[in-house]
PDB file as gemmi writes it, atoms N, CA and C in Angstrom:
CRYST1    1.000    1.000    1.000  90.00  90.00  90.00 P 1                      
ATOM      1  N   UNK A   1      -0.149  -4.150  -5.588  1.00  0.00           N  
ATOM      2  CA  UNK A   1      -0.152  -4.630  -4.227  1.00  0.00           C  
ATOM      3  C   UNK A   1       0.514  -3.621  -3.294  1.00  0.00           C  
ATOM      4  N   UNK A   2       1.592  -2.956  -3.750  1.00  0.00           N  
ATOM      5  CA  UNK A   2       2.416  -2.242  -3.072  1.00  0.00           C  
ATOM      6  C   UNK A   2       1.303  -0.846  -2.644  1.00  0.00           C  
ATOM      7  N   UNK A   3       0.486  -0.498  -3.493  1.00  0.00           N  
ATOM      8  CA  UNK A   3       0.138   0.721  -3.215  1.00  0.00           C  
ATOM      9  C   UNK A   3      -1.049   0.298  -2.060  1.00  0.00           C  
ATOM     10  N   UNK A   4      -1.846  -0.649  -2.091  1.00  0.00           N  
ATOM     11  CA  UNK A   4      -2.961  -1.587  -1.357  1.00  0.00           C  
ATOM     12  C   UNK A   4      -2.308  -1.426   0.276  1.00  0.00           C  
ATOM     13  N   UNK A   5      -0.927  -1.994   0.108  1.00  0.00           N  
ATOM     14  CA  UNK A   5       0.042  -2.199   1.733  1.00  0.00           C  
ATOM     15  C   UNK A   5      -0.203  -1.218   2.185  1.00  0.00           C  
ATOM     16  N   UNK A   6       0.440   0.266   1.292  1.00  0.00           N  
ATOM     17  CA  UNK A   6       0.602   1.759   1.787  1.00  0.00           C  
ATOM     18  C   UNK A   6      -0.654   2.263   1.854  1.00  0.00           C  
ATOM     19  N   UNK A   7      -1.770   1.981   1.621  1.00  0.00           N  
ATOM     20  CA  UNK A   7      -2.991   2.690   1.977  1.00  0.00           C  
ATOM     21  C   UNK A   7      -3.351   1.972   3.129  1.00  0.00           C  
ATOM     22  N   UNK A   8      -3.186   0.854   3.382  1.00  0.00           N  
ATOM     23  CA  UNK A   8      -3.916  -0.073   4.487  1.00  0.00           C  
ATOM     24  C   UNK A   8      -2.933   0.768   5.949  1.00  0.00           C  
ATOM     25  N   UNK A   9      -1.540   0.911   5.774  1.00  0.00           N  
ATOM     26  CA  UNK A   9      -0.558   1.410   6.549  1.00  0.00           C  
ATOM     27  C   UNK A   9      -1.282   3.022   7.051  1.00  0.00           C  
ATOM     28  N   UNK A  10      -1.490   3.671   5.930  1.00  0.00           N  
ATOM     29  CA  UNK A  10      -1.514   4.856   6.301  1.00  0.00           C  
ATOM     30  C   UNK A  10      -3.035   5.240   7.012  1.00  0.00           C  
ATOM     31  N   UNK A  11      -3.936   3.827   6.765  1.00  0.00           N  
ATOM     32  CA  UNK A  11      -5.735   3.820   6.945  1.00  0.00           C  
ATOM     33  C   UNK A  11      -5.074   3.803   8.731  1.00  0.00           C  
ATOM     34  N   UNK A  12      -3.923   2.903   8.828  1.00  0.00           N  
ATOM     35  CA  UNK A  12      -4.353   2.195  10.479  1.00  0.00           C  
ATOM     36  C   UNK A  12      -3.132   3.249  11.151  1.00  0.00           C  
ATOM     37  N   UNK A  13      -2.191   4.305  10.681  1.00  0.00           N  
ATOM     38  CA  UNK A  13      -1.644   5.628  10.985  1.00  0.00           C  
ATOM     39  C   UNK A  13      -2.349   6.345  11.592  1.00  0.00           C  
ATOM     40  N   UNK A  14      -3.414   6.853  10.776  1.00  0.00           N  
ATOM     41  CA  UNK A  14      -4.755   7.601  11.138  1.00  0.00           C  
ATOM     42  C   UNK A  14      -5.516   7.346  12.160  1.00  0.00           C  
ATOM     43  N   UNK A  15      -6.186   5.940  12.456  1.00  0.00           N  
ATOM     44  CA  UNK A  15      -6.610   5.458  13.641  1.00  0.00           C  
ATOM     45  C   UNK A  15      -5.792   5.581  15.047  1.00  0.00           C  
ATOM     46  N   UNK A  16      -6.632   5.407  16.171  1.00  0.00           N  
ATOM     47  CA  UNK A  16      -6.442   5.748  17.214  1.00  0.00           C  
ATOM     48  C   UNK A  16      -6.421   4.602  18.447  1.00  0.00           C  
ATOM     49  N   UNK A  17      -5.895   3.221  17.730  1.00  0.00           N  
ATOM     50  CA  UNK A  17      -5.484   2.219  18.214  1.00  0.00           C  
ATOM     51  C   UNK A  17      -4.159   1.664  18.566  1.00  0.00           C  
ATOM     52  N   UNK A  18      -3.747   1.056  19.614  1.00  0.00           N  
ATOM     53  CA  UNK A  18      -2.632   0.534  19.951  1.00  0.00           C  
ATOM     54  C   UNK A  18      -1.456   0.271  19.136  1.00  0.00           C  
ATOM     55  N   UNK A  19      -0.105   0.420  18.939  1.00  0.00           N  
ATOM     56  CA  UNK A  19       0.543  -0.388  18.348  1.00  0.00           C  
ATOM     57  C   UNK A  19       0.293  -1.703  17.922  1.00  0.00           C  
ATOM     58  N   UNK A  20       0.604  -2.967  18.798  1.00  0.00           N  
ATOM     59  CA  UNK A  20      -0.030  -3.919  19.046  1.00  0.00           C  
ATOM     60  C   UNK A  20      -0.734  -4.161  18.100  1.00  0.00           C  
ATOM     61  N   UNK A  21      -1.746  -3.721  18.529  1.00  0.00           N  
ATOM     62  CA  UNK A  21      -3.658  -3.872  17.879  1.00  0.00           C  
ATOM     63  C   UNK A  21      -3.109  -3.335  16.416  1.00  0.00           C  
ATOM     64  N   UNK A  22      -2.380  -2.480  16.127  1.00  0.00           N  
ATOM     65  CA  UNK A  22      -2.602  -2.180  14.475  1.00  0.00           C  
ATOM     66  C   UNK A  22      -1.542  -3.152  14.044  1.00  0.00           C  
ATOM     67  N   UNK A  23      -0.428  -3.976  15.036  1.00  0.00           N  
ATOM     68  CA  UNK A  23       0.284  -4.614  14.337  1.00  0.00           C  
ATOM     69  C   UNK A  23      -0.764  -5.638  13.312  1.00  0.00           C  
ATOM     70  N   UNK A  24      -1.565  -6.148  14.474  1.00  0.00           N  
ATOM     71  CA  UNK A  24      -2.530  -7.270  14.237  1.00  0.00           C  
ATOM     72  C   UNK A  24      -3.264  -7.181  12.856  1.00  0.00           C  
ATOM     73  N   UNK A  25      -3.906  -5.779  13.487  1.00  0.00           N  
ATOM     74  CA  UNK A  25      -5.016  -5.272  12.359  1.00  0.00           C  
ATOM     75  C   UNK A  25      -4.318  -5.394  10.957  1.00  0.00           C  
ATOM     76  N   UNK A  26      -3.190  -4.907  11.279  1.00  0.00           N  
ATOM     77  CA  UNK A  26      -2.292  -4.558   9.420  1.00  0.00           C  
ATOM     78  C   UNK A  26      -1.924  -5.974   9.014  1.00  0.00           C  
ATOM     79  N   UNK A  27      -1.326  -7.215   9.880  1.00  0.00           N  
ATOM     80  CA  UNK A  27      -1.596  -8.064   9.391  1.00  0.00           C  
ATOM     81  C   UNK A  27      -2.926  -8.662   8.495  1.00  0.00           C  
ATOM     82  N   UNK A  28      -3.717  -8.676   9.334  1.00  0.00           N  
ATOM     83  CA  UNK A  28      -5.426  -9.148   8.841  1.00  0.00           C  
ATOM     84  C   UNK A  28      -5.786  -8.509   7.106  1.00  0.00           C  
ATOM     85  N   UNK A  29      -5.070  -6.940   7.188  1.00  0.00           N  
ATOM     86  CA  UNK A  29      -5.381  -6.408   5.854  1.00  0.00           C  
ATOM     87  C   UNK A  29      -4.348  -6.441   5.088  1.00  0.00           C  
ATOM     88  N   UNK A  30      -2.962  -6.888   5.373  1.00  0.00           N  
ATOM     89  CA  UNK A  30      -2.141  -7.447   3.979  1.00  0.00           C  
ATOM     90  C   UNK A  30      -2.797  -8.796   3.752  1.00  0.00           C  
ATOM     91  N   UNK A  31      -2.802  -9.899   4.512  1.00  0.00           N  
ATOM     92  CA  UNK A  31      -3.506 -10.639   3.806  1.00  0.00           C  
ATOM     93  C   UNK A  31      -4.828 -10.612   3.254  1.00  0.00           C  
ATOM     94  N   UNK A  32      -5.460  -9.814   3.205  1.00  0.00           N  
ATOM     95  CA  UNK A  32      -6.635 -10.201   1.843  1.00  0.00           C  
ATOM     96  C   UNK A  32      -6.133  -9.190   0.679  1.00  0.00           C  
ATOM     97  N   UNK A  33      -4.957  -8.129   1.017  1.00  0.00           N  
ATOM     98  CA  UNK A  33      -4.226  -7.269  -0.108  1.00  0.00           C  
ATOM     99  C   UNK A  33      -3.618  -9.106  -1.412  1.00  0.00           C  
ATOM    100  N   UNK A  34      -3.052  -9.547  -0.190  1.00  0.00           N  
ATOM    101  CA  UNK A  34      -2.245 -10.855  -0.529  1.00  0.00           C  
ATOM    102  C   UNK A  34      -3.462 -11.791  -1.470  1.00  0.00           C  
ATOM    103  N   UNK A  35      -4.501 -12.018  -0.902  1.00  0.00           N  
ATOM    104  CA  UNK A  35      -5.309 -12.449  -1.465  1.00  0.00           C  
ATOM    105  C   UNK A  35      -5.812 -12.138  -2.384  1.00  0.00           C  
ATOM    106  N   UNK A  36      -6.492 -10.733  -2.657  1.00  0.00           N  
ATOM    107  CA  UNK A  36      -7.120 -10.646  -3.594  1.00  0.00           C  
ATOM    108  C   UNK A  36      -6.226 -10.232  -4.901  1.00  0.00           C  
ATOM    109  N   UNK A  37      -5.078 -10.330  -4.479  1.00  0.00           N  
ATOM    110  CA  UNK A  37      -3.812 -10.319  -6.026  1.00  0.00           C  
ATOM    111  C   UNK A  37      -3.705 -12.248  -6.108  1.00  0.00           C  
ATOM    112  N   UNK A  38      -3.553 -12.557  -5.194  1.00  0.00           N  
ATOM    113  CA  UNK A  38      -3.642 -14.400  -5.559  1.00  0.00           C  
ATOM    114  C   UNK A  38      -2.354 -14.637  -5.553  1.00  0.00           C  
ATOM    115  N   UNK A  39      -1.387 -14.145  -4.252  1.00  0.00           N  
ATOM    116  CA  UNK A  39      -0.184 -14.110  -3.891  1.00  0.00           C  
ATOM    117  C   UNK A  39      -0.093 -14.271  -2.702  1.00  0.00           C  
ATOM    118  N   UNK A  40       0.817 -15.561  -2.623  1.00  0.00           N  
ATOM    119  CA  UNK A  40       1.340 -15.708  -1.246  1.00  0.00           C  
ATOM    120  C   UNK A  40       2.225 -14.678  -0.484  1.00  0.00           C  
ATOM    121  N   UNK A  41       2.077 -14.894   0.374  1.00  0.00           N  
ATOM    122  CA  UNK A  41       3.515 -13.804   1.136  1.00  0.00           C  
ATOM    123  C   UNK A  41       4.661 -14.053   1.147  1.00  0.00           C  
ATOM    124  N   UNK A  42       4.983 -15.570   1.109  1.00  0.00           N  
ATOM    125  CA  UNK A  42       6.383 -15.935   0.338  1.00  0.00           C  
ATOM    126  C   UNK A  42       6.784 -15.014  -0.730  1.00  0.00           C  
ATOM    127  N   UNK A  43       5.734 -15.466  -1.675  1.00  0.00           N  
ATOM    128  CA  UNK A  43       6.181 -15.051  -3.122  1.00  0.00           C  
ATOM    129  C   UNK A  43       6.478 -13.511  -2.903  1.00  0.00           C  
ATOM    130  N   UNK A  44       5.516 -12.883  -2.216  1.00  0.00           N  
ATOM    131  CA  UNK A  44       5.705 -11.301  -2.189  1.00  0.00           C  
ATOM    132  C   UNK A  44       7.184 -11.021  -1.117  1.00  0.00           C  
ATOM    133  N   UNK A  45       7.583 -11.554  -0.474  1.00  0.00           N  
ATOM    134  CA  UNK A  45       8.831 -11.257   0.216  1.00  0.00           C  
ATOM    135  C   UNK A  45       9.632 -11.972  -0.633  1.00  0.00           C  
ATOM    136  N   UNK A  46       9.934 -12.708  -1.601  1.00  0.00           N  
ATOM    137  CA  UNK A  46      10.841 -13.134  -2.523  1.00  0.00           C  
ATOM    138  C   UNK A  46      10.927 -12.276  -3.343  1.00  0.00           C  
ATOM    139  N   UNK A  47       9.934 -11.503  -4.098  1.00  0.00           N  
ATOM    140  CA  UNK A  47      10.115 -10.658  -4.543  1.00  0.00           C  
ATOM    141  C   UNK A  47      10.326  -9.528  -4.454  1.00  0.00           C  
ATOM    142  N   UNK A  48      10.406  -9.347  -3.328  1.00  0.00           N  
ATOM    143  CA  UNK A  48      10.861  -7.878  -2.600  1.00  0.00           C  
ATOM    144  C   UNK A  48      12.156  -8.072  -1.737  1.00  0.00           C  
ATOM    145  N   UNK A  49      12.725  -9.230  -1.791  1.00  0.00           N  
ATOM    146  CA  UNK A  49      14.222  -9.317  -1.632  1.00  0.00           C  
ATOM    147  C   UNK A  49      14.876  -9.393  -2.873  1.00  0.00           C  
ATOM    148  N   UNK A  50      14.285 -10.023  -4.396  1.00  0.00           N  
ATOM    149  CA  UNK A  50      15.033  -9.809  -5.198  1.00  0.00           C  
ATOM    150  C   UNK A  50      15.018  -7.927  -5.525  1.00  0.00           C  
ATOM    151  N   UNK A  51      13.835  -7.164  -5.066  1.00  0.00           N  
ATOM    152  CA  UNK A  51      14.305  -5.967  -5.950  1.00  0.00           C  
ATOM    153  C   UNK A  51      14.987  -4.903  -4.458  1.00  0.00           C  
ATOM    154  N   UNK A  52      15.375  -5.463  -3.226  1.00  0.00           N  
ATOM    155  CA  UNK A  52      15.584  -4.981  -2.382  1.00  0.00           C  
ATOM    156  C   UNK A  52      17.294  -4.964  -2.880  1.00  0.00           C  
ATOM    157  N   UNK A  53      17.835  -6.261  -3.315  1.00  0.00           N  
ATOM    158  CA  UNK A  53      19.180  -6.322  -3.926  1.00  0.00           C  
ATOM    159  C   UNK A  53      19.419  -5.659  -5.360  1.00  0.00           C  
ATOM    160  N   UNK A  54      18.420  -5.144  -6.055  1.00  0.00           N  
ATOM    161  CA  UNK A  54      18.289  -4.214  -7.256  1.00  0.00           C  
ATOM    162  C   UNK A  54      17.819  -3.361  -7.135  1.00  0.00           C  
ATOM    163  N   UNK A  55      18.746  -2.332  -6.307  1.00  0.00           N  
ATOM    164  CA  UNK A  55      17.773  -1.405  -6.086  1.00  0.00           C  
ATOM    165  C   UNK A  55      17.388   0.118  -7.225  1.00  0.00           C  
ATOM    166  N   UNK A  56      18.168  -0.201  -8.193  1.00  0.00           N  
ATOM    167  CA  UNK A  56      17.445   0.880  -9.167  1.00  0.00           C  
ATOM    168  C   UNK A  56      16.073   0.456  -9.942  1.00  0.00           C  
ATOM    169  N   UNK A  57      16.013  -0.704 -10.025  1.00  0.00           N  
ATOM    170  CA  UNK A  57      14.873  -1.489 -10.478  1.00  0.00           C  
ATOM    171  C   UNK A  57      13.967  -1.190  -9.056  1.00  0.00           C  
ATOM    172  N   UNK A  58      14.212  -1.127  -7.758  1.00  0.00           N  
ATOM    173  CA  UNK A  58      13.457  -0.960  -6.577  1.00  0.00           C  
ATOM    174  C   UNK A  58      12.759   0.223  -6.801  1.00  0.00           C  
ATOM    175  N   UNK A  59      13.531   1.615  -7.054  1.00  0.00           N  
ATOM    176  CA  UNK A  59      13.956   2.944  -7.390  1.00  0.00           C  
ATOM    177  C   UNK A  59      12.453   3.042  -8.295  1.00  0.00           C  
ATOM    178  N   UNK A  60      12.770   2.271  -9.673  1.00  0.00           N  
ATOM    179  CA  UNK A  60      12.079   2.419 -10.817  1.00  0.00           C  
ATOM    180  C   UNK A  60      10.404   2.079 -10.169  1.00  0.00           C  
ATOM    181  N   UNK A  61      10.452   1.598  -9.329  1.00  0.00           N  
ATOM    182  CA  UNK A  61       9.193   1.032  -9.018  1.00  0.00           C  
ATOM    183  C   UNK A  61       8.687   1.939  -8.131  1.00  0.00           C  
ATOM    184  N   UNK A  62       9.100   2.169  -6.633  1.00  0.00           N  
ATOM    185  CA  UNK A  62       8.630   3.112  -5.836  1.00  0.00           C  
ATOM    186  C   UNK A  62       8.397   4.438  -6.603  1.00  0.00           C  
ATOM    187  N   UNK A  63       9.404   4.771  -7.540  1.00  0.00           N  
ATOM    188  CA  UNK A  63       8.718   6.063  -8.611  1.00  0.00           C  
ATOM    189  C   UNK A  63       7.368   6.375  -8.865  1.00  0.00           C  
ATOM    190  N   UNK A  64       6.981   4.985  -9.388  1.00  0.00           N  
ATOM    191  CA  UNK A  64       5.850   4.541 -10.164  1.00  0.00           C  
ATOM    192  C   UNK A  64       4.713   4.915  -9.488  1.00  0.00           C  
ATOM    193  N   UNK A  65       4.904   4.138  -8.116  1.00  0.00           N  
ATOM    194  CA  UNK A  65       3.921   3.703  -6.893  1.00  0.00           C  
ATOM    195  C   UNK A  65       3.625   4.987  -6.213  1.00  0.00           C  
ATOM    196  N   UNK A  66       4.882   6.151  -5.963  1.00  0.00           N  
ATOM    197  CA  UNK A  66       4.565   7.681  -5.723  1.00  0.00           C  
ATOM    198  C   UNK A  66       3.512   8.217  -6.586  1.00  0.00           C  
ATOM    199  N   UNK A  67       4.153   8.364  -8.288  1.00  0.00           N  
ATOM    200  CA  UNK A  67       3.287   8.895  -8.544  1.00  0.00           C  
ATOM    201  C   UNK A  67       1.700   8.392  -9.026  1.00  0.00           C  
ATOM    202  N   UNK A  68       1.397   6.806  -8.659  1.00  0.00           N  
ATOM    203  CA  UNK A  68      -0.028   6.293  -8.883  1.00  0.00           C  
ATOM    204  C   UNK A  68      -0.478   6.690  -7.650  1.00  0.00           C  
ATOM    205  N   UNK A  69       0.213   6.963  -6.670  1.00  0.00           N  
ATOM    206  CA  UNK A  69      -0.909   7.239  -5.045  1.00  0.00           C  
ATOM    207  C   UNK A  69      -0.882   8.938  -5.150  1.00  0.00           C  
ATOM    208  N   UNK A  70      -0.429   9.303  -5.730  1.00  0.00           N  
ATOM    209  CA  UNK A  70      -0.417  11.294  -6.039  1.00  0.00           C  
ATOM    210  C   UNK A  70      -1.760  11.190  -7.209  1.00  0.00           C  
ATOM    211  N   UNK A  71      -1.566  10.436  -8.223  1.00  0.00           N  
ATOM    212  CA  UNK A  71      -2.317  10.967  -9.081  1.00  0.00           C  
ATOM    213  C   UNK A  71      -3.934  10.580  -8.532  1.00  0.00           C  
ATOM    214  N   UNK A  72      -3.675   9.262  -7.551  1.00  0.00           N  
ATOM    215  CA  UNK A  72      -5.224   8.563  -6.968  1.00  0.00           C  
ATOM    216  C   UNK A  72      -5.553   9.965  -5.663  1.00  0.00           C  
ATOM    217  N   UNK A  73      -4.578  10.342  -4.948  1.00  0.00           N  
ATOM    218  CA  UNK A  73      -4.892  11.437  -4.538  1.00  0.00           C  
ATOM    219  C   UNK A  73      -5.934  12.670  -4.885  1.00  0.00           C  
ATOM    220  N   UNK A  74      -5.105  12.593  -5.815  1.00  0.00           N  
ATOM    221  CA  UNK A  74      -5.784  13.994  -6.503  1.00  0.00           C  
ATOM    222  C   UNK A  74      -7.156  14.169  -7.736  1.00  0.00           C  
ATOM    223  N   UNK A  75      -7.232  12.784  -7.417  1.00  0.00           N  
ATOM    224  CA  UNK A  75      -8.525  11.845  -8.180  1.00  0.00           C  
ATOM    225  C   UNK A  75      -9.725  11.956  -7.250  1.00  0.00           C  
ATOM    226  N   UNK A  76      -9.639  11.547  -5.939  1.00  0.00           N  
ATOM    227  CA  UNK A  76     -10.086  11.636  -4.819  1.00  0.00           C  
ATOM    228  C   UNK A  76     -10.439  13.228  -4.443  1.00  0.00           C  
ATOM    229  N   UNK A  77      -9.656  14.006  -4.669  1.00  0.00           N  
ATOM    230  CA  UNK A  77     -10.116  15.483  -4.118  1.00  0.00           C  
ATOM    231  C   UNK A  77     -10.819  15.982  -5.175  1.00  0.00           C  
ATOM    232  N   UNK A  78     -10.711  15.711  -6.521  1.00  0.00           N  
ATOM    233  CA  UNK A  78     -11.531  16.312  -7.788  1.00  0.00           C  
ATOM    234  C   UNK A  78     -12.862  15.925  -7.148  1.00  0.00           C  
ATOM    235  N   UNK A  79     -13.061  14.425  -6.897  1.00  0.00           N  
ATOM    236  CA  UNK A  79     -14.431  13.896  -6.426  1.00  0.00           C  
ATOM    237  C   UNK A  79     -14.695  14.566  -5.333  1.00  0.00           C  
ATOM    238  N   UNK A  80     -14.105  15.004  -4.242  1.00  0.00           N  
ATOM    239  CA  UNK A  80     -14.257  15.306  -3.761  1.00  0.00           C  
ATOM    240  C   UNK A  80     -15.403  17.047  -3.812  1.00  0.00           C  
ATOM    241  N   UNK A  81     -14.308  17.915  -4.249  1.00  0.00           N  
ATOM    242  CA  UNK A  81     -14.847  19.053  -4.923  1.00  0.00           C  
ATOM    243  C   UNK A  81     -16.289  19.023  -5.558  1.00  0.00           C  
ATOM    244  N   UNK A  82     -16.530  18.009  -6.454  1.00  0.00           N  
ATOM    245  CA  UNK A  82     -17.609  17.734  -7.214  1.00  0.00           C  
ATOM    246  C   UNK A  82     -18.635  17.286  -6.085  1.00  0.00           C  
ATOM    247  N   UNK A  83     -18.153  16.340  -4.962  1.00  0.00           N  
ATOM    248  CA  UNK A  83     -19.837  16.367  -4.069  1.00  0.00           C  
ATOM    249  C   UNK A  83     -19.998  17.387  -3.342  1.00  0.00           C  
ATOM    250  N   UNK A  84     -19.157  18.262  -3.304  1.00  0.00           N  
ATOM    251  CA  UNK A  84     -19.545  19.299  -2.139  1.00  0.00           C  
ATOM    252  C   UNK A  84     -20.368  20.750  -2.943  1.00  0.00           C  
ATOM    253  N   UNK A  85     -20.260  20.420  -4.236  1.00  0.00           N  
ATOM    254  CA  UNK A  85     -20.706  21.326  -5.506  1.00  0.00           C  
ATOM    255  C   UNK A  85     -22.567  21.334  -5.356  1.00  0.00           C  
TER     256      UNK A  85                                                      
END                                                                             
């Protein structure tokens, strides 16, 4: 879910819309992030206050989440390379 948030964040970064308007927009796309894991937003802010108070367990996780959006990165540019071939 975490990596879903940070791509949706960094999709509406890129765009060339209002604060505001991307507050909105980024709402609209955590919830179906929320949805299509089958998690409320309670549950996901409960659980991100328990590891906000643990934060080496927080630590252990954002690790994780760096290197799955580096390695999807660089997954993406291989494909990349290959259609332009």
């Amino acid at each position: 879910m975490l990596s879903d948030i940070y791509i949706a964040e960094e999709k509406l970064n890129q765009a060339s819309i209002s604060r505001d308007s991307g507050r909105q927009v980024f709402e609209k796309m955590k919830g179906k992030v929320f949805e299509k894991a089958g998690v409320s937003d309670s549950v996901f802010k409960k659980s991100l206050d328990y590891y906000m108070a643990n934060p080496r367990e927080m630590e252990l996780i954002y690790t994780a989440l760096v290197d799955s959006l580096n390695l999807d990165e660089q997954r993406e540019s291989v494909r990349d390379k290959a259609k332009a071939e």
